[in-house]
C-alpha positions in Angstrom: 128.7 38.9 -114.2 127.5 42.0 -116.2 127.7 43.8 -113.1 131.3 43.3 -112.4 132.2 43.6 -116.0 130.9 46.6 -116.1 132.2 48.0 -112.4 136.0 46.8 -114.0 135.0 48.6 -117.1 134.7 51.4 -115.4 137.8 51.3 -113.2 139.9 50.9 -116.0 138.2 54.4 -117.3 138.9 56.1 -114.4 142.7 54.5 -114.2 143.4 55.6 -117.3 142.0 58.9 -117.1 144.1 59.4 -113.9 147.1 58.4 -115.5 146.3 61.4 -118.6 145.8 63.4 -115.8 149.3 63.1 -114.2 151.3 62.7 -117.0 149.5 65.7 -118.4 150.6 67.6 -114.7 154.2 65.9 -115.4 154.1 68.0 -118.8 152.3 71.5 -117.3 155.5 71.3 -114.6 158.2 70.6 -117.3 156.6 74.1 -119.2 157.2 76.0 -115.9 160.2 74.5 -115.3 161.0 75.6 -118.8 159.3 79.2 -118.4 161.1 79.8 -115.1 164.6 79.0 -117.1 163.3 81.5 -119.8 162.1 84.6 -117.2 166.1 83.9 -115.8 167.6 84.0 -119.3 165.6 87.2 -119.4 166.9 88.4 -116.6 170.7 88.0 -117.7 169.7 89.7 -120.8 168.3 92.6 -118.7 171.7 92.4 -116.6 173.9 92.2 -119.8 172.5 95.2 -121.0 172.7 97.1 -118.0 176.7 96.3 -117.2 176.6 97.0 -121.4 175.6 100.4 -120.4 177.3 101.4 -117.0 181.2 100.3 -119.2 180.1 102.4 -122.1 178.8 105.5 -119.9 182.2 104.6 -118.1 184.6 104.7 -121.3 186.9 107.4 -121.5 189.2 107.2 -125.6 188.5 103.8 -125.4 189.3 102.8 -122.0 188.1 102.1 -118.2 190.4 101.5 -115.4 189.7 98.6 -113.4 189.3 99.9 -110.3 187.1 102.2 -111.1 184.7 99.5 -112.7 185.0 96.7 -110.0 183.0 99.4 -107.6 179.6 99.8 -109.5 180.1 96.0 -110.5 180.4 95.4 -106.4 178.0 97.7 -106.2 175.6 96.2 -108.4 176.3 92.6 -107.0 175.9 93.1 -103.5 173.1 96.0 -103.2 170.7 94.6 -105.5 168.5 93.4 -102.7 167.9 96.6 -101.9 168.5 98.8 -105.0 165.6 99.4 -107.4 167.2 97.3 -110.1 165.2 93.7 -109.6 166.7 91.5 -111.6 170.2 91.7 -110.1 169.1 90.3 -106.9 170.0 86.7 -108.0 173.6 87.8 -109.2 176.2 85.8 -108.0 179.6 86.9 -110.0 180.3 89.0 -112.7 183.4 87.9 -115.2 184.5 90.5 -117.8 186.7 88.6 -120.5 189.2 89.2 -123.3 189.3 87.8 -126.6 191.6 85.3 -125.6 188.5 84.6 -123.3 190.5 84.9 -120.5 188.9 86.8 -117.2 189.8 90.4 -116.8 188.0 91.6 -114.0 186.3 89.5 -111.8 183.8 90.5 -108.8 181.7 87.9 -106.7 182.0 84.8 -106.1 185.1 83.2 -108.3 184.0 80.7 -111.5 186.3 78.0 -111.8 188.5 78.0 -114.9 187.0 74.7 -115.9 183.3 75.7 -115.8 184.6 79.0 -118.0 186.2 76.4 -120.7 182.9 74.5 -120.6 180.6 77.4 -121.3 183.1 78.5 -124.1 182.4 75.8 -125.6 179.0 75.3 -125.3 176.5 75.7 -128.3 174.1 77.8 -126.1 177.0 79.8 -124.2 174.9 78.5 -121.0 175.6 75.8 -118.2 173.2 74.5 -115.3 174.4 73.5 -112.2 172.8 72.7 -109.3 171.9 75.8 -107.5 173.8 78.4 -110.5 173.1 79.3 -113.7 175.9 80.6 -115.5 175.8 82.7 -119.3 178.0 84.4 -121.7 177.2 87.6 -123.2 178.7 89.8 -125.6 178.7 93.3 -124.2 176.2 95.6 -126.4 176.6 98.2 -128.0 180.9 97.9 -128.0 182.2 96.8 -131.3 185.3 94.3 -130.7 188.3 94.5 -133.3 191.0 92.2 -133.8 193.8 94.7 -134.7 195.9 96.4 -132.2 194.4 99.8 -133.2 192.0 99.3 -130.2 189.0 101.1 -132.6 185.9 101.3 -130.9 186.6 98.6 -129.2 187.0 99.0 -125.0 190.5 98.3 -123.1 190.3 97.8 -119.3 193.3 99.4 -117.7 194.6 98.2 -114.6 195.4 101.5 -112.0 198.6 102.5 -111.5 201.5 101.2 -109.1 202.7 104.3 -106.7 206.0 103.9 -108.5 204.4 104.1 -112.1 202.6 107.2 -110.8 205.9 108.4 -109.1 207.6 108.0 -112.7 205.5 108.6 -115.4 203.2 111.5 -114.3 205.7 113.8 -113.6 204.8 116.3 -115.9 202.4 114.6 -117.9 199.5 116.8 -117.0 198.2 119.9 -118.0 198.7 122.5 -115.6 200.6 120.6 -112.8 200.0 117.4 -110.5 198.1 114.5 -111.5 194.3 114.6 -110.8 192.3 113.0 -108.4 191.7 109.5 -108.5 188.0 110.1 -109.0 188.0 111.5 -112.3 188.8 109.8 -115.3 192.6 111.0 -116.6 192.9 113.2 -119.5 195.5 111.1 -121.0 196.8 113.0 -123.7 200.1 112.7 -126.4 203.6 113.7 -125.7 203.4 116.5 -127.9 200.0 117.6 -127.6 198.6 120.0 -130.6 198.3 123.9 -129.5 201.3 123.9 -127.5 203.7 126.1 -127.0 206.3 123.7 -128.1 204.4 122.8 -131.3 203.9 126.7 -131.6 207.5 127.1 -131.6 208.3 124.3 -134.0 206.0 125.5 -136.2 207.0 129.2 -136.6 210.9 128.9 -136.7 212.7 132.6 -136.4 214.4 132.4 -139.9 210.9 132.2 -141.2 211.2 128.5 -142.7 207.5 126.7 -141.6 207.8 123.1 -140.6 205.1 120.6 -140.6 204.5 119.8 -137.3 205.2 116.8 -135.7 203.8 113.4 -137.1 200.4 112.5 -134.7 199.9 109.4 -134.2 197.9 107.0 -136.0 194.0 107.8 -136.4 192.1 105.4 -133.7 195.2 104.2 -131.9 194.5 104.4 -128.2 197.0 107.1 -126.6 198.8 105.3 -124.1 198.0 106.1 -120.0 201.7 107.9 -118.4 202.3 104.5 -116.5 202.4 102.4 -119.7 204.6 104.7 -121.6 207.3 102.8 -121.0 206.3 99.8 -123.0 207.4 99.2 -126.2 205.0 99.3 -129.5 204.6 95.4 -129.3 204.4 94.7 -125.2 201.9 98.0 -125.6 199.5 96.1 -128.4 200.0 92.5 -126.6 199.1 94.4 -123.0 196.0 96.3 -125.1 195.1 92.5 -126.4 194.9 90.9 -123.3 193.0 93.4 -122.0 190.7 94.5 -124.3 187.0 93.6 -123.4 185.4 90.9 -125.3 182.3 89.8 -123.3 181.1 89.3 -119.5 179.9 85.9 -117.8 177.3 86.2 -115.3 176.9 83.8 -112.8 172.9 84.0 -111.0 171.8 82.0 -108.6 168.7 79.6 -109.1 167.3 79.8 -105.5 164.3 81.4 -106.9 163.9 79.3 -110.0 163.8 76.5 -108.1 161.2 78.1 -105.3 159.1 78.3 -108.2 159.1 74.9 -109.2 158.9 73.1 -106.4 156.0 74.9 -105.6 154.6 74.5 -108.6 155.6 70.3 -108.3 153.6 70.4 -104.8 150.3 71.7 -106.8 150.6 68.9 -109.6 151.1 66.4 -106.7 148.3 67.7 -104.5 146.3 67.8 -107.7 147.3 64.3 -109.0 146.5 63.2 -105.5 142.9 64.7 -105.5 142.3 63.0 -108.7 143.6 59.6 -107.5 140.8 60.4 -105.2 138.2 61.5 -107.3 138.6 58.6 -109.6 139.0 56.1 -106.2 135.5 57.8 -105.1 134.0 58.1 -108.6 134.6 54.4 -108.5 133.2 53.4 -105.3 130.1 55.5 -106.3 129.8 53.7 -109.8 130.0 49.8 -107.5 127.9 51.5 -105.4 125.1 52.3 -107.9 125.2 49.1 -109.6 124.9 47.3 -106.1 122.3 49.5 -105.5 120.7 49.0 -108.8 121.2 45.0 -107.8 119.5 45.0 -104.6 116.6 47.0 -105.9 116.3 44.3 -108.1 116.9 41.5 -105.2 114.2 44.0 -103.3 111.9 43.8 -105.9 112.3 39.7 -105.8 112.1 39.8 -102.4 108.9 41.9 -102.3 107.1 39.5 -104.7 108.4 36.4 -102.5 106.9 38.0 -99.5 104.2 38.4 -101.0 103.3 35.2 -102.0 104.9 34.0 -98.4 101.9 36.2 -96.9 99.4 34.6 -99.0 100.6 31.3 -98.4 100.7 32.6 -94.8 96.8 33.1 -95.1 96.0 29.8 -96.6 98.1 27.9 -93.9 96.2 30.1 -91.2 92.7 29.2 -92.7 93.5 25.9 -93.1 94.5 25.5 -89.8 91.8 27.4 -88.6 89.3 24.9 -90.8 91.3 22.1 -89.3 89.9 22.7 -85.9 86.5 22.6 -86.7 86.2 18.7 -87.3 88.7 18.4 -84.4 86.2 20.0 -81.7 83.5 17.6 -83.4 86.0 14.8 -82.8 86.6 15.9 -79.2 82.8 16.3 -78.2 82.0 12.9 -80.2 84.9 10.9 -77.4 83.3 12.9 -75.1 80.0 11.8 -75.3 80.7 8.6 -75.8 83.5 8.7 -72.6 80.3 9.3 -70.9 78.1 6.9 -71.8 77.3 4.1 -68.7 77.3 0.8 -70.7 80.3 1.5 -72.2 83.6 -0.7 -71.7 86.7 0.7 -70.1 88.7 0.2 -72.7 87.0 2.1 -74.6 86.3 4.8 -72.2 90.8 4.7 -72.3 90.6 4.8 -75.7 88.3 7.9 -75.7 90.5 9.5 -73.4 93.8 9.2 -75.5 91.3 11.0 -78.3 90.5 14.1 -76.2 94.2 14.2 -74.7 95.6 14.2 -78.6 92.7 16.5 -79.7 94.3 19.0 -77.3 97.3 18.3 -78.0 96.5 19.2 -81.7 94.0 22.3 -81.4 96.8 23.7 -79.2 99.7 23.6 -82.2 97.2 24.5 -84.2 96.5 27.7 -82.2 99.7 28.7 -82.0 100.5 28.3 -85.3 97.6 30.8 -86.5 98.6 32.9 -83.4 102.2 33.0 -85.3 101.1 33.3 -88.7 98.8 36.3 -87.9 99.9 39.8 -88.4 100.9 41.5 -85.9 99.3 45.0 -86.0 100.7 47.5 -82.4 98.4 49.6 -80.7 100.3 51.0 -78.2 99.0 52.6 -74.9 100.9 53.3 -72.0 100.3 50.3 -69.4 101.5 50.1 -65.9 104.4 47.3 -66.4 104.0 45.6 -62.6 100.1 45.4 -62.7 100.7 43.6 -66.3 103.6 41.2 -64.7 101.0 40.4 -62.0 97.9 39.2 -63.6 100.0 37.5 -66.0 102.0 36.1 -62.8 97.8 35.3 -61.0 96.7 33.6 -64.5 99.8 31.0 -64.2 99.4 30.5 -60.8 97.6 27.4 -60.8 100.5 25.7 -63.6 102.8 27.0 -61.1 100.8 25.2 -58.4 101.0 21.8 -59.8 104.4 21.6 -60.2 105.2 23.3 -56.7 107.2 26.0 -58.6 107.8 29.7 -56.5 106.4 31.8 -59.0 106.8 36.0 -58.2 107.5 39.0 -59.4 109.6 42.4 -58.2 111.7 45.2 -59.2 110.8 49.1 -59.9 107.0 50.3 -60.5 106.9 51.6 -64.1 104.9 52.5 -67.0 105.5 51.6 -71.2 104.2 52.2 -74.3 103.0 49.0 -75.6 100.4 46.9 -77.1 98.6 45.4 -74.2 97.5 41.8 -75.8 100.7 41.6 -77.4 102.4 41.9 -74.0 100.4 39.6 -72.1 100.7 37.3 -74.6 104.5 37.4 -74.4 104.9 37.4 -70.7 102.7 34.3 -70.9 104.8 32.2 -73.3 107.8 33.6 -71.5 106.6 32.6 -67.7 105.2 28.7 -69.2 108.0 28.4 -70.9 110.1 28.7 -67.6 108.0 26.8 -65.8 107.5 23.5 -68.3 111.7 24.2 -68.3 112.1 23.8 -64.1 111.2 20.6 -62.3 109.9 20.3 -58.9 110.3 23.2 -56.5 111.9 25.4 -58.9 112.1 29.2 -58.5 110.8 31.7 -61.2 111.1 35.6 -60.6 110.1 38.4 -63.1 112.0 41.4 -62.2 111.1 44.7 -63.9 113.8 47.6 -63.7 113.9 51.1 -64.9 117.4 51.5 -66.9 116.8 55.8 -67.2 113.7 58.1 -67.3 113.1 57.0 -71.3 114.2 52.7 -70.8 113.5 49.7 -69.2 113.8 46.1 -69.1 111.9 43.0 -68.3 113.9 39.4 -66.8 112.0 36.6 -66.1 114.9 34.4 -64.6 114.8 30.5 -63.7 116.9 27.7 -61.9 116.2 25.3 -64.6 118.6 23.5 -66.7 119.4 26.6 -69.0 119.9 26.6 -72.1 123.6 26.2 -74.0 125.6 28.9 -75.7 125.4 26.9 -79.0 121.4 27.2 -78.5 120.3 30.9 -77.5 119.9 31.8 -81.2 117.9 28.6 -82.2 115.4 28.5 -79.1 113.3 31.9 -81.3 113.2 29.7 -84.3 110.3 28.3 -85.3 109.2 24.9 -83.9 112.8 24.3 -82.2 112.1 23.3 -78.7 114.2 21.1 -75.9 110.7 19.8 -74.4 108.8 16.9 -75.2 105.3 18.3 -75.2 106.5 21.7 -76.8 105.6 22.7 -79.9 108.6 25.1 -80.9 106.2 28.0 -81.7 106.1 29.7 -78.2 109.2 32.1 -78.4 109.2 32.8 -82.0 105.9 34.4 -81.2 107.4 36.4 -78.4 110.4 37.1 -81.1 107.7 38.5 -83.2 106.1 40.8 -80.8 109.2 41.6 -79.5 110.2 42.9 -82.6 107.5 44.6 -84.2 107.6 46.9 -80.8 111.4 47.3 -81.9 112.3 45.8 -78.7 115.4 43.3 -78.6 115.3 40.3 -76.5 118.3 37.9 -75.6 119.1 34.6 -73.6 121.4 34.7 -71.1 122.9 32.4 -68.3 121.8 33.1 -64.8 124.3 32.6 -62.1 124.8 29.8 -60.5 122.2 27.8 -62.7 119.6 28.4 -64.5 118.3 30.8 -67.7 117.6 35.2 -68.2 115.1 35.7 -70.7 115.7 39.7 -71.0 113.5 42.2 -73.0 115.2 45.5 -73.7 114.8 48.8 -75.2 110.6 49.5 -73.9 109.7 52.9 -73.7 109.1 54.7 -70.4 107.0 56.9 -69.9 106.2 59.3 -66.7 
């Protein structure tokens, strides 16, 4: 009971520690979940600040025409698996918006006008979906101002229609045609200062000086040629709606999520290897106490034995005593068997004494024969000459019952104990013969199973012996015939298996009983 208190003690530990152990990988994977969120946060900061930079190094008074912008964006959103710049390689679209918060140039793939309302009003300026992560950001280093004055703020002008530039540039340069699409356009006032216009208004020929011309207002963006045509207010709502207020960036979350489910497969592999550890630390910790058990049962078993092998002595010397006043028994009916004036009857009576003398002496001699230790001195012993003397000793038994007693197979030598063997194939062989009746046909074959194995059958066409009885016949004293004392094969069980040998009843076709002995050693 302590044992398995203890072995369920145990597993509980080792349970519970497991469990720490995965929900403290369930916690390890939600920080680099949360990590890998962070280093893509950082990397919208890094591309904020950069699209910060290429619109200001782009502003010219306070503007930046559109097309001019969507090709660096474009730019930057589709070569950033190749370009140097690292961290716009997960870009997906780039929104630049007004302060209405309305898109004003959009490059990539398009963000519907929902998702834009949910990020506008989300606390964090961030939304999660499932394989995008999109972010608004304030663009750096441009200061945004609610007035129509347009100062320091940036406006994003949209190019000019071939009709606007048909129109409104004619003229409207210095020093001739418009210039080339490339550069950014001087844009200047309609009476620029240093003129020769202004020069003329200024120094009228009846001397009178004028003040020049009113300028206009300090930090009011000077219209471009094509939007000259607006009035005051359509010019400061068009300036409104198109003034820059922040960008959304859209980046994809492939690599996030890369991250993280690799990082999931480690926990799970390393979960798993602690399920098994624990699973095996367990097993280990039933296996030492069942160790620690049957060292105990060993011990117990040890002194058992030992007291079995001195109660083995005693019965063998008592037995052994026992014969003594039996042989003075015997000769006693035999001299008095033999006396001249004595009756028959008593002569009859003298002669059931010898006849259960015998009887007795002979138990008795097998019993101290099984009781003995068995101690192997192996030699190597030519295996037909043994069968055959053994076969010549029982001849005469053989004789009286008319049983065909003989031997055969292949010539052979073994490592064995030579009185041990003889002793075996002697119980074995009267065994077979007290089992067949009249004319009955015994053969010891001998066969040579490889260069390192053979066997031994003796094989009869007795009775046999039934299924449900080939394991009792080698117990001790359990015997089918009436004048057998049941301790004839447990001795041959004995010395079969202190050579390590196996031995093993079988039926033998069409009638009849195998005794086979397995496993001896060959030798050249």
């Amino acid at each position: 009971m302590a044992s398995k208190r203890s072995i369920r003690f145990i597993a509980g530990l080792l349970l519970a520690i497991w469990v720490l152990v995965v929900f403290w990988q369930i916690d390890e994977h939600a920080r680099v979940k949360e990590a890998a969120k962070t280093e893509l946060r950082d990397n919208s900061d890094v591309v904020a600040n950069f699209l910060s930079a290429v619109i200001r190094g782009m502003r010219f008074r306070g503007t930046v025409l559109q097309d001019r912008l969507e090709r660096p964006l474009n730019i930057l959103l589709h070569g950033g698996r190749t370009n140097d710049f690292n961290k716009a390689r997960e870009l997906i679209s780039i929104v630049l918006l007004n302060n209405a918060g309305d898109p004003v140039v959009s490059v990539g793939q398009p963000i519907s006008p929902s998702d834009l309302s949910r990020l506008q009003v989300s606390q964090d300026g961030e939304l999660w979906g499932a394989t995008t992560f999109t972010v608004i950001k304030p663009v750096a280093g441009l200061a945004v101002s609610d007035d129509s004055t347009n100062n320091g703020s940036t406006v994003i002008i949209p190019p000019p229609s071939p009709s606007e530039l048909t129109n409104n540039f004619r003229g409207g340069f210095r020093g001739g045609p418009p210039p080339d699409e490339n550069q950014p356009p001087d844009f200047l006032p309609d009476n620029p200062r240093g003129s020769n216009e202004m020069n003329n208004a200024t120094n009228m020929p009846d001397g009178e000086n004028r003040p020049p011309p009113p300028r206009e207002g300090r930090g009011r963006s000077r219209r471009p040629p094509w939007l000259r045509g607006m009035t005051e207010t359509e010019y400061e709502t068009f300036i409104a709606g198109r003034e820059l207020h922040g960008l959304v960036l859209s980046m994809s979350t492939d690599t996030m999520q890369a991250k993280c489910i690799h990082d999931l497969w480690l926990r799970c592999i390393i979960c798993f290897f602690a399920g098994i550890a624990a699973i095996g630390a367990a097993l280990a910790w039933g296996n030492v106490t069942k160790t620690s058990d049957l060292q105990i049962r060993l011990v117990r078993a040890s002194e058992l034995n030992t007291h079995l092998k001195e109660l083995n002595l005693a019965a063998a010397g008592l037995a052994h005593e026992t014969r003594n006043p039996l042989n003075i028994i015997r000769g006693m009916a035999q001299m008095i068997s033999k006396q001249s004036d004595v009756p028959d009857a008593i002569r009859d009576k003298t002669r059931t004494i010898l006849d259960e003398t015998d009887k007795v002496t002979a138990q008795l001699t097998e019993f101290i024969n099984y009781s003995r230790p068995r101690e192997v001195r192996r030699s190597v012993l030519p295996l037909n000459s043994v069968v055959n003397e053994v076969v010549h000793t029982l001849s005469h038994d053989a004789e009286e019952k008319k049983v065909r007693l003989e031997s055969s197979g292949d010539v052979v030598s073994i490592e064995a104990d030579n009185q041990l063997l003889r002793q075996a194939l002697f119980n074995l062989l009267l065994n077979a013969i007290q089992a067949v009746g009249q004319g009955g046909h015994i053969q010891v074959v001998t066969k040579k199973v490889n260069g390192t194995e053979a066997i031994i059958e003796i094989r009869d066409d007795g009775p046999g012996v039934p299924p449900e009885r080939r394991k009792e016949i080698f117990k001790p004293y359990f015997t089918t015939q009436p004048k057998g004392s049941g301790l004839g094969l447990a001795v041959v069980q004995q010395i079969v298996l202190v050579h390590g040998w196996e031995i093993e009843c079988l039926p033998n076709d069409p009638r009849g009983a195998i005794f086979r002995i397995s496993h001896l050693k060959a030798v050249a």
